[in-house]
N, C-alpha and C positions, 0 to 999 in steps of 0.2 A: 877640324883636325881629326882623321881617324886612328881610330886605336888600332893598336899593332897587337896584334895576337897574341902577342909573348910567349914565354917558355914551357914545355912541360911541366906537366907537375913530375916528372919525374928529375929533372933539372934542376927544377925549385926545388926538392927534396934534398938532392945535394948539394947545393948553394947553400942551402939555410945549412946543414948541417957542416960542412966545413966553416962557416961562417960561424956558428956559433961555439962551434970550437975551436976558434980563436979568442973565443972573446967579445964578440960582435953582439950589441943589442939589439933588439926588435927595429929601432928607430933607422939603428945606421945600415940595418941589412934592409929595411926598405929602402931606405938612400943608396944604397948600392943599386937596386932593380931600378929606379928612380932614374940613374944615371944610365943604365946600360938602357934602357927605355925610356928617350925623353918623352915620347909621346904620352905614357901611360900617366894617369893622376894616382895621388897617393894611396887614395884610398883602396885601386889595385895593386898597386906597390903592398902596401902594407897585408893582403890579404896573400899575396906571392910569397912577405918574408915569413907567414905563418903558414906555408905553401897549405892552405886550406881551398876548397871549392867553395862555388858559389851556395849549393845547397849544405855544408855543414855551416858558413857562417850563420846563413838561414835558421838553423837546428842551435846554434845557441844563442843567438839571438832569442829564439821565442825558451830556451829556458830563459832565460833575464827575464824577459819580460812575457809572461804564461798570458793566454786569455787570449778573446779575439777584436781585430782580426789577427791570425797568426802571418810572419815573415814568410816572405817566400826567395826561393831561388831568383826569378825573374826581377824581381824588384833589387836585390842585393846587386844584378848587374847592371839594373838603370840608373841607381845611385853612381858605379863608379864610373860609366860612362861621361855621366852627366858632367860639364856642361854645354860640350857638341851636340848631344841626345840625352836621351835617358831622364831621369825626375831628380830635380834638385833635394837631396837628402834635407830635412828639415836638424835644427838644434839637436834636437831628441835623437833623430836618428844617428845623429853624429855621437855624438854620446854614450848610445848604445855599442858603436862600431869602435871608438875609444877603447869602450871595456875590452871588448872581445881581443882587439889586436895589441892590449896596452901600452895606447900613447896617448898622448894630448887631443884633445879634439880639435884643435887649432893646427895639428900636426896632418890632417886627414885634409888640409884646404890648400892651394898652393895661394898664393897673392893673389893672385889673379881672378879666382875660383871664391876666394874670400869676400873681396870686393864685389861680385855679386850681390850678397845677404842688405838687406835692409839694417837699419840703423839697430835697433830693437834686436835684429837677430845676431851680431854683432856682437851686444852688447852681452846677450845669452852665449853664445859661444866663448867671449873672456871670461864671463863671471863660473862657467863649468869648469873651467883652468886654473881659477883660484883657487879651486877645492882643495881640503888635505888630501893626500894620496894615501894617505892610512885609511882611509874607508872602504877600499876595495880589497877585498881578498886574494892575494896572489896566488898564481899558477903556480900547477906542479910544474911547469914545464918551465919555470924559471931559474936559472943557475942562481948561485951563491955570488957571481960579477953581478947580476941584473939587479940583486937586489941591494948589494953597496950601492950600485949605480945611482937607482930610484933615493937609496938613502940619502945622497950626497946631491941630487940633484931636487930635493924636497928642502934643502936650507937656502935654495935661491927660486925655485920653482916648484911652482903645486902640479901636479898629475893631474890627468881628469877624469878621473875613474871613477866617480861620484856622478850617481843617475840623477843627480838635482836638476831642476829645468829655474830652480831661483833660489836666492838665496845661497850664503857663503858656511862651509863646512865651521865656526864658531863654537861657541858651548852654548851648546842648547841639550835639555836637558834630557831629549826623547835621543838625541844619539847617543851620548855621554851612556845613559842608561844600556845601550843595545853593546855601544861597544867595551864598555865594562862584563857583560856576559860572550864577549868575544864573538858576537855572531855578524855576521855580513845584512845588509838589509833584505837580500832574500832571506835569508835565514832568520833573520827576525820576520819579516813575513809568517814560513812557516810555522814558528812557535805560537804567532798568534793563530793564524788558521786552528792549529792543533786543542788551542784554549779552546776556540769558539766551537769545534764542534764537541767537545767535552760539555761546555755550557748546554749543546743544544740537547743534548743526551739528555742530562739531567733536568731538561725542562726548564733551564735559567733565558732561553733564548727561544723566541714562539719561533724561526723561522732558522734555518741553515745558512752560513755565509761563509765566505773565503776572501780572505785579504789577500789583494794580490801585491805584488813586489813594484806596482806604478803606484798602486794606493799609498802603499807607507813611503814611498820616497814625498811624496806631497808634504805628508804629515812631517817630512825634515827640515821644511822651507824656511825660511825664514821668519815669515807672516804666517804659521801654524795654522791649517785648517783644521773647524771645525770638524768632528767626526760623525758618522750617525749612533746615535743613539746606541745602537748594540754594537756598534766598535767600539763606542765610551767602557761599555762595560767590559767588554775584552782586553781592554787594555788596562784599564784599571787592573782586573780581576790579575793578568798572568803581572803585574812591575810593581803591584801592591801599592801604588802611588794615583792620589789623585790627579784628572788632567789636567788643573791650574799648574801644581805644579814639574807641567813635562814639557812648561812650553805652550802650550794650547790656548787658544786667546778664544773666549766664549761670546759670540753674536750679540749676547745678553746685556752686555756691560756695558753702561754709557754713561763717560765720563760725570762728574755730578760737577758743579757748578763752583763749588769748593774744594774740589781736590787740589792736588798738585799740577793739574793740566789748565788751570781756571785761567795762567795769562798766556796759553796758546788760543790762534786764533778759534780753534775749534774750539776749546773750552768754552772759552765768551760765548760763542754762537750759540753751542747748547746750550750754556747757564744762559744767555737771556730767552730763548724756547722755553727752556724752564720755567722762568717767570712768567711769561708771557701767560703761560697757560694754566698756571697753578694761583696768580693775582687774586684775591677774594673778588666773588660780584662785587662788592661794594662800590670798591673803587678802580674797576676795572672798567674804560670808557672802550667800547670797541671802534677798533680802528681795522675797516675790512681790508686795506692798502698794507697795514701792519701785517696782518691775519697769512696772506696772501705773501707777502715775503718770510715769513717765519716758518708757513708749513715748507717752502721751498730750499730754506734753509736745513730745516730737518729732515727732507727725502734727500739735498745730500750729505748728511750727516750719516743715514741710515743706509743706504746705500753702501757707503764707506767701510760702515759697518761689515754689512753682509759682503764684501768683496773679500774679506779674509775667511771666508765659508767655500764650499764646494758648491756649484750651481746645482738645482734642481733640473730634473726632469721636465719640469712644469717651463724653466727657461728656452730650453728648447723649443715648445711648443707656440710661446709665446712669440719666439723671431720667425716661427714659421708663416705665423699669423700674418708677422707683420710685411713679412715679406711676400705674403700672399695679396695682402692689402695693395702693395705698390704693383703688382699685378694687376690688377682692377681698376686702379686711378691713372695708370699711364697715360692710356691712350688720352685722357678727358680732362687733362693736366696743362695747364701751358709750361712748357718745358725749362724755365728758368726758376718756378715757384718746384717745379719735383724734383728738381736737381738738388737743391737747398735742404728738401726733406728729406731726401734717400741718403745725403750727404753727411746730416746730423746723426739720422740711426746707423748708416756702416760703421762711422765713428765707433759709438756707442757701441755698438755689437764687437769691432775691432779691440777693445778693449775686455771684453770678455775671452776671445781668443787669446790672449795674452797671459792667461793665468793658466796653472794644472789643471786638467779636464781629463775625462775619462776618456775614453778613447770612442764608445758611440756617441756621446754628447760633443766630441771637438769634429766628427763626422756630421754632426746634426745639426750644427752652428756653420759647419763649414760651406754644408748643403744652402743654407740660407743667406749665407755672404758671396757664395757663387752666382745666385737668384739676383740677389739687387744690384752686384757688379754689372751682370751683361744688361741689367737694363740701365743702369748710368752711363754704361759705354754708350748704348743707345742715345741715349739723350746726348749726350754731347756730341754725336754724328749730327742729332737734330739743330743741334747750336752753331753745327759747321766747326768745332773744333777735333779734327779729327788725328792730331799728334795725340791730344792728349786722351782720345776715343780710343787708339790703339794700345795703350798703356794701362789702361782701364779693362782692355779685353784681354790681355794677357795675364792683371790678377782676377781676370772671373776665371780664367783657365785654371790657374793654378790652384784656388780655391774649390773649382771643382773636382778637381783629381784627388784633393784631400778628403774630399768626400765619399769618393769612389763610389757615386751612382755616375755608371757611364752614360746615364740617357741622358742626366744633366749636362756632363761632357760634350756631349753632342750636341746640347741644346745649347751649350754655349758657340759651341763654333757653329751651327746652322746664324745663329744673334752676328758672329764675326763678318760671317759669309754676307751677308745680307750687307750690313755696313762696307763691306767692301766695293759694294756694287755703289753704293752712293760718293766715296773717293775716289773715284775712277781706276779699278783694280779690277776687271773681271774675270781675268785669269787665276788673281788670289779669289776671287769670291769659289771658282769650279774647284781649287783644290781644297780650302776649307769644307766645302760642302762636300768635297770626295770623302774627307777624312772623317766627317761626322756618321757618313753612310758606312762606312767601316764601324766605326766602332758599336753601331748598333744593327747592321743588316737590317734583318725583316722585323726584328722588334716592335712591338706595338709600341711607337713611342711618339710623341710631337717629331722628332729631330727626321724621324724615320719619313714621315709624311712631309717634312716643312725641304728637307734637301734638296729634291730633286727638281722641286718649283724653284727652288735660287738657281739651281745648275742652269734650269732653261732660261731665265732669264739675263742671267750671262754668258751664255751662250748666242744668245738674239743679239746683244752690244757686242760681241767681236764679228757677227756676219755670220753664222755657222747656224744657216735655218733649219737644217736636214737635223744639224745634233738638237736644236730646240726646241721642233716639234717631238722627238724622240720622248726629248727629257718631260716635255709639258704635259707629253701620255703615258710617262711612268709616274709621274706627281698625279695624276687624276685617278690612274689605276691604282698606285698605293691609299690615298685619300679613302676610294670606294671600298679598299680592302680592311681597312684598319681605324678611318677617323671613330666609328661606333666603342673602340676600345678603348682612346684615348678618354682618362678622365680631367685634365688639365683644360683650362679655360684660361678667359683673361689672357692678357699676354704673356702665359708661357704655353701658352696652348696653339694652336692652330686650327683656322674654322674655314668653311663655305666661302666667306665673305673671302679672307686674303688669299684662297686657293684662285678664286675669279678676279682678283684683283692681281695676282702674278700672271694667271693666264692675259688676262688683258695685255700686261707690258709687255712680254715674251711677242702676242702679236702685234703691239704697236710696232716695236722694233725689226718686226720678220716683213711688216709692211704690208699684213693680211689684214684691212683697217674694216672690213664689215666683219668678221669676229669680233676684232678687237672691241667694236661699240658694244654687240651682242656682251661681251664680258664684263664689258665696264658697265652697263645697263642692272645688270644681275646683280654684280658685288655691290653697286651702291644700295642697293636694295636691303642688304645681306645686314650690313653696318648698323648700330646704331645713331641715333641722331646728336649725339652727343660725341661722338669722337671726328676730328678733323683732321688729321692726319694723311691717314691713309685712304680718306675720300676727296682730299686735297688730292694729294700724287693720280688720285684714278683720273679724276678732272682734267688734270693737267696732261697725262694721257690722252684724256679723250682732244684736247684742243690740240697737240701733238699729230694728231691723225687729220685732226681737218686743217691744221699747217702742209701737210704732204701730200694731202691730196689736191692743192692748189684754193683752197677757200680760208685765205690767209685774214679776210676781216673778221670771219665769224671767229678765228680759231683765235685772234687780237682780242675783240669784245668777251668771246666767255672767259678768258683769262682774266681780262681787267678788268671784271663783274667779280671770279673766286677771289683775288688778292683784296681788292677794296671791301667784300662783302666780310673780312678774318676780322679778329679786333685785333690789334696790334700784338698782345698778349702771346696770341697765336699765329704769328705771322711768319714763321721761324726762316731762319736761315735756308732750310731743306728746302722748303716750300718754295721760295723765291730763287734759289739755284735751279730749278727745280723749270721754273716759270720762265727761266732766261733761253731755258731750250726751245722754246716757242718763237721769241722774237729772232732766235739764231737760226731758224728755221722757212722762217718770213723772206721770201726775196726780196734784193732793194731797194725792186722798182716801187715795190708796195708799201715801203717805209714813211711814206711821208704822208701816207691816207689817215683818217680822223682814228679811226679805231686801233691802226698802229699807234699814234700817238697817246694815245689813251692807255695801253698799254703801259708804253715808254713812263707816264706819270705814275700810275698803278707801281710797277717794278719801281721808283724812287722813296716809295715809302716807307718808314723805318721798320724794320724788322723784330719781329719781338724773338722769339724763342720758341719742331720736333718731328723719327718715322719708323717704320714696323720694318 
């Protein structure tokens, strides 16, 4: 659906203003632009009935929310394009645009638009709308109508004008506290800022800080995070209250085996940890089966623990690790056992996204669920399930853009492009790779060097040899110019080996088969002796070329030699789709020679489970 242009802002200017002086609130004057524009979504509606531009909503947006990265103009319009184009506005952002335009944030979605979000996101968008509507500060620019309005419309429905991203506006005793001194939670912000650099003056505080207005909405939550250390004292020092009790639930405290918690499940768990490990030697028989469920019981005790805390710094680094790790093991993996494992940690990491996070740490977590996304999607092209491969690379996409390192970007859609070529899509595979060459040009990046070798290789599958040689000499000329600068390895990198292993297909395909061996000669070389993958697919290339060139037994035999020589394990679906091109390639006449048949048995064997 495209968007229609819509009105002046000078238009807009007098619309809102006879409109509001009738009587007309925010809500119903964007339902009027709403109506006179079916096209437009709400969220331009609602920016029309505060006839504001896209760069002021920008400008207060980032007063809300101060620190970087800051709002911009450009993004305020992808938001409300989206979901023709543009970027699907996250909970948060809705939230933010709630405040600004004062409505509902379920007010800013149409049905339609709603139903998009995930279950989880869903469930954040209602529970924002539960909030009291007294926590927000009203505009000057609100009549005395608006605000009966809200009055009267707060005994059957809550506003959502409350930056919570969880938990319900309740008594709890850190807002009760702020909003007894009448201040908004920027404004409590500041006051603390203000304390702390007072503190730091006086040498109460070895370092300077500034609370910003994301920071304290966390601390509103409802599961109260911990604070650091010199927040503790800031907050203490300016509310004169300690932080047990503001609310604040301490890492430190673990149930004891007698309290009031002792007949919940977790009580028991602890209290018998407890014993387990406090038992006199005397009479203490070790039992290492015992040992071994009880410390498992306590990692997720503890665990549990620390999820009502803010992650460290150190977290970050740790999923970068890890997902640097599934970089290294892919290729040397049989792709049903890395599936399982990349599967357990997104989980796990998916659950971390889930909670308040600072804004570089939900970029740095995001950077790393982008990473192990597009290589699941991978895997499952290698399994041959390629619905669910595609569904998989659209949340590596989206994961990536919250990242907002574009090379990743690109690295995801070069991983897209690629799999495209193995579902028989090679028209999607040229535009994916177009769109990745965009977004990074010449940039020294994998995506930069890895695009133009997919271009030509899809270009070779539609016929178009003149565009393939082009592309296969711009992928060697970028390669020559730029692999020295690439620091990425492993599979998000791009090497020697799969630059001659594309070239190869490109000429298997264009039907220049003494290259082609010449390439596949090289990259086998290139490989490791431990990855099968992509020295499978080169193989199966090379028997490919001696299928076309009319020496259909040899091109039978060394296929029925690579399949029978895989262990099962590694047999994957790729591989044998892969291998079927060979016998489709085989004239008739030749079908019923020993080495065809040998074949035909080879291709019956069951398939285990992967390609670059």
């Amino acid at each position: 659906m495209s968007q229609n242009p819509g009105p002046t802002r000078r238009q807009r200017a007098e619309r809102t203003s006879q409109l509001r002086q009738r009587g007309f609130t925010w809500d119903q004057i964007a339902q009027v632009w709403m109506a006179d524009y079916p096209d437009s979504t709400p969220r331009r509606a609602y920016r029309w009935a505060h006839n504001l531009t896209h760069e002021e909503v920008a400008n207060r947006w980032n007063e809300i929310d101060p620190g970087e990265p800051t709002m911009a103009k450009g993004r305020i319009y992808q938001f409300e394009v989206w979901p023709t184009g543009g970027r699907r506005p996250t909970p948060y952002n809705l939230q933010i645009m709630a405040r600004i335009y004062q409505t509902s944030v379920r007010a800013l979605l149409a049905d339609d638009e709603f139903a998009l979000y995930d279950r989880v996101a869903q469930a954040q968008i209602e529970q924002a709308d539960s909030c009291d509507d007294d926590d927000r500060p009203q505009s000057s620019s609100m009549t005395s109508r608006d605000v009966a309005t809200k009055q009267s419309e707060s005994t059957t429905k809550s506003g959502a004008r409350n930056i919570l991203i969880s938990g319900g506006a309740k008594t709890y005793p850190l807002r009760e506290a702020r909003i007894a001194r009448n201040l908004s939670q920027e404004g409590m912000a500041l006051e603390l800022s203000l304390v702390a650099e007072r503190m730091y003056q006086d040498g109460e505080l070895r370092r300077r800080i500034s609370i910003s207005t994301r920071q304290y909405r966390r601390w509103e939550t409802a599961q109260t995070p911990w604070p650091h250390k010199d927040n503790r004292a800031v907050i203490e020092r300016y509310l004169n209250q300690p932080l047990d009790t503001l609310g604040f639930i301490s890492p430190n405290i673990i149930p004891s085996p007698k309290s009031d918690v002792k007949d919940s499940s977790a009580g028991r768990k602890i209290g018998g940890i407890t014993n387990l490990f406090t038992e006199p030697s005397t009479s203490f028989s070790p039992d290492p089966q015992k040992i071994v469920d009880a410390v498992s019981i306590l990692h997720q005790e503890l665990n549990r623990t620390l999820a009502n805390t803010s992650i460290t710094d150190g977290t970050d680094d740790h999923w970068r690790s890890v997902a640097d790790s599934y970089g290294y093991t892919y290729r040397t993996t049989p792709p049903v056992a890395f599936l399982f494992n990349i599967g357990g940690d997104l989980a796990e990491l998916h659950g971390l996204l889930e909670r308040p996070l600072l804004t570089r740490q939900r970029r740095g977590l995001f950077h790393s669920a982008a990473r192990m996304a597009g290589l699941l999607s991978t895997t499952l092209i290698n399994l041959g399930k390629h619905r669910q491969a595609r569904a998989w690379f659209y949340t590596a996409t989206q994961a990536a853009q919250e990242s907002e390192d574009r090379a990743l970007q690109a690295w995801v859609l070069v991983r897209h492009a690629v799999s495209a070529l193995y579902w028989g899509d090679p028209h999607g595979s040229i535009r994916l790779a177009q769109q990745a060459i965009g977004l990074v040009a010449k940039t020294p990046c994998v995506a930069a060097l890895w695009a133009p070798a997919v271009q030509a290789r899809a270009l070779a599958q539609i016929g178009d040899r003149a565009a393939a040689y082009a592309a296969i000499s711009s992928a060697e000329a970028a390669f020559d110019q730029l692999h020295s600068q690439i620091t990425e390895q492993h599979s998000y990198g791009y090497t020697a080996a799969q630059l001659h292993f594309y070239r190869s297909n490109t000429l298997t395909n264009t039907g220049d088969y003494s290259a082609a061996y010449e390439a596949q000669s090289l990259a086998l070389q290139l490989y490791n002796p431990s990855e099968f993958i992509d020295p499978s697919l080169i193989r199966i290339d090379h028997a490919l070329c001696l299928a076309r060139e009319g020496r259909p037994g040899e091109a039978a035999r060394y296929t029925a030699d690579l399949i029978s020589e895989l262990p099962s394990e590694r047999r994957s679906p790729i591989i044998i789709t892969r291998a079927l091109e060979i016998r489709a390639a085989i004239p008739p006449r030749y079908r019923q020679a020993p080495e065809v048949k040998s074949l035909q048995q080879s291709l019956a064997l069951p398939p285990g489970g992967e390609t670059d």
